[in-house]
Every structure is written in structure tokens, then in C-alpha cells.
C-alpha positions as a Markdown table, in Angstrom:
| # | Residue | x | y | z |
|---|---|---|---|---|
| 1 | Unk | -11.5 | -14.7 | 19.1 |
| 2 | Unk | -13.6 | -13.1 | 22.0 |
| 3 | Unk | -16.6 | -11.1 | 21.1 |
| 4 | Unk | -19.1 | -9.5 | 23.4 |
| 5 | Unk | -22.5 | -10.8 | 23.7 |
| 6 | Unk | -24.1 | -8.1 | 22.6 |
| 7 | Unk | -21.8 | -8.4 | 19.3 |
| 8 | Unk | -22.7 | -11.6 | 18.8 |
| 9 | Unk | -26.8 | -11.5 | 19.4 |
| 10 | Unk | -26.5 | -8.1 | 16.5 |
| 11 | Unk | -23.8 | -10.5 | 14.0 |
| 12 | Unk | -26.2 | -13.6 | 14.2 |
| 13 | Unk | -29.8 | -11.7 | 13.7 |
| 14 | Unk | -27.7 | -10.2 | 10.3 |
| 15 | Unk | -26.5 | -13.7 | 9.3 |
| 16 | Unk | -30.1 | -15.2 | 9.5 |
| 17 | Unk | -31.5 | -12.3 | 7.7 |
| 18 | Unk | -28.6 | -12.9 | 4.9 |
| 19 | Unk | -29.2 | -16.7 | 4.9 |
| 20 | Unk | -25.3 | -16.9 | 5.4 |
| 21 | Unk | -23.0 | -17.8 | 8.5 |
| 22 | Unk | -20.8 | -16.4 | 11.4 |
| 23 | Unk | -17.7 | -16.6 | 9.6 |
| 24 | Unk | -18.8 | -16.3 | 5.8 |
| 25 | Unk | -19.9 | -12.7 | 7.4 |
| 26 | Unk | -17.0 | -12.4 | 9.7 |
| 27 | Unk | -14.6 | -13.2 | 6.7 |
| 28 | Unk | -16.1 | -10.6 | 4.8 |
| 29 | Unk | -16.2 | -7.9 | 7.6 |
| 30 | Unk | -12.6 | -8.1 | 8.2 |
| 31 | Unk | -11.5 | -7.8 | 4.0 |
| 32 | Unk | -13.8 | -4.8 | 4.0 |
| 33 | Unk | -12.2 | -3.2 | 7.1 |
| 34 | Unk | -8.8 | -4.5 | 6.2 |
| 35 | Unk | -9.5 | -2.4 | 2.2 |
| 36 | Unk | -10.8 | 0.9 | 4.1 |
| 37 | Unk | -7.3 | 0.9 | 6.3 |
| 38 | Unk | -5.6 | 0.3 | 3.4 |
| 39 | Unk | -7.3 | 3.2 | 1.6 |
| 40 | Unk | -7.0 | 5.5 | 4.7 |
| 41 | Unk | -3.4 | 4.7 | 4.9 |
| 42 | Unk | -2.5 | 5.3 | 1.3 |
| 43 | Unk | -4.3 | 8.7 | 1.9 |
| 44 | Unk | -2.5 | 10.0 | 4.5 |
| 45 | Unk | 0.6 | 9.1 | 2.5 |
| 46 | Unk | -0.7 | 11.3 | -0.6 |
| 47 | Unk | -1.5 | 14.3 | 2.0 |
| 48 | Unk | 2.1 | 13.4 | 3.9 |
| 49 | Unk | 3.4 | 13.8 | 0.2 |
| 50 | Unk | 1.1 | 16.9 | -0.6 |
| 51 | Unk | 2.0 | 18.5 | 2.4 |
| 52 | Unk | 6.3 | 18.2 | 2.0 |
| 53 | Unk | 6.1 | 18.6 | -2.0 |
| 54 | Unk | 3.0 | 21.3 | -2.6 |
| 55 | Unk | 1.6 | 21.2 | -6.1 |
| 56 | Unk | 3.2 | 24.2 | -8.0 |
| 57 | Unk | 0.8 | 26.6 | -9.7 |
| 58 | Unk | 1.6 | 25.9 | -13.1 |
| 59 | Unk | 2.7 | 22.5 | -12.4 |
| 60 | Unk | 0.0 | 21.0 | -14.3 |
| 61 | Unk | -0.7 | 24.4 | -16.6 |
| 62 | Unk | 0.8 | 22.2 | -19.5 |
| 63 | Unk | -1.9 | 20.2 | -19.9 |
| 64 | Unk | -4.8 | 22.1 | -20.4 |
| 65 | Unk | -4.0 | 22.5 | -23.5 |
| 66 | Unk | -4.8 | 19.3 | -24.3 |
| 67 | Unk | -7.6 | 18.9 | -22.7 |
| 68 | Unk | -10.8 | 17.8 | -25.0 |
| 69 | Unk | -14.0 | 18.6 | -23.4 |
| 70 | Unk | -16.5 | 17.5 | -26.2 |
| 71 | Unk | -18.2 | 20.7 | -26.6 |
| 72 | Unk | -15.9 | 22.8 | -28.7 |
């Protein structure tokens, strides 16, 4: 992998302050970017979804009923 230099100067004054390395940070970098894409995507799927089959208005009506807010 190529990074820039300025990339690299900004990743290693992070790992010293940390007390960790380049690639324990790196590793974890990645996971985390890899998780929000996966989120993102799985949203856009939900709104692709959404949008083709719209929530009806009384589609969920049912189950108020049986709702228990604590209070009553």
C-alpha cells in the first residue's frame, strides 16, 4: 500500500500519542470504515425498499393497541 506523506506524518503523530503502531491503527481504521459502508449500504437498501413498497397508513395501526407506555 502507498500512502501520501502527509498521511503518513498525521497516522504516525496519532500512533505515538496512542502508544500503539502503524498497522494495529491501520487494522482498526479499515474495520471501522469497512462497518460504516456496511451500514450505509444496508440503508440505502431499507430506503430502496421503502421507496418501491411505502409503509401503508394503518399498516402498523394494529399494534398500538398493545403498546404499554408505563404511565397508564
Amino acid at each position: 500500500m502507498t500512502f501520501d506523506d502527509d498521511l503518513v506524518e498525521s497516522v504516525d503523530n496519532i500512533v505515538r500519542e496512542l502508544k500503539t503502531t502503524r498497522s494495529a491503527f491501520t487494522r482498526q481504521a479499515l474495520k471501522q470504515a469497512i462497518a460504516t459502508l456496511s451500514i450505509k449500504q444496508k440503508e440505502e437498501n431499507h430506503r430502496k425498499g421503502y421507496k418501491l413498497h411505502p409503509v401503508a397508513k394503518d399498516e402498523f395501526g394494529f399494534w398500538e393497541s398493545e403498546q404499554e407506555w408505563g404511565d397508564e
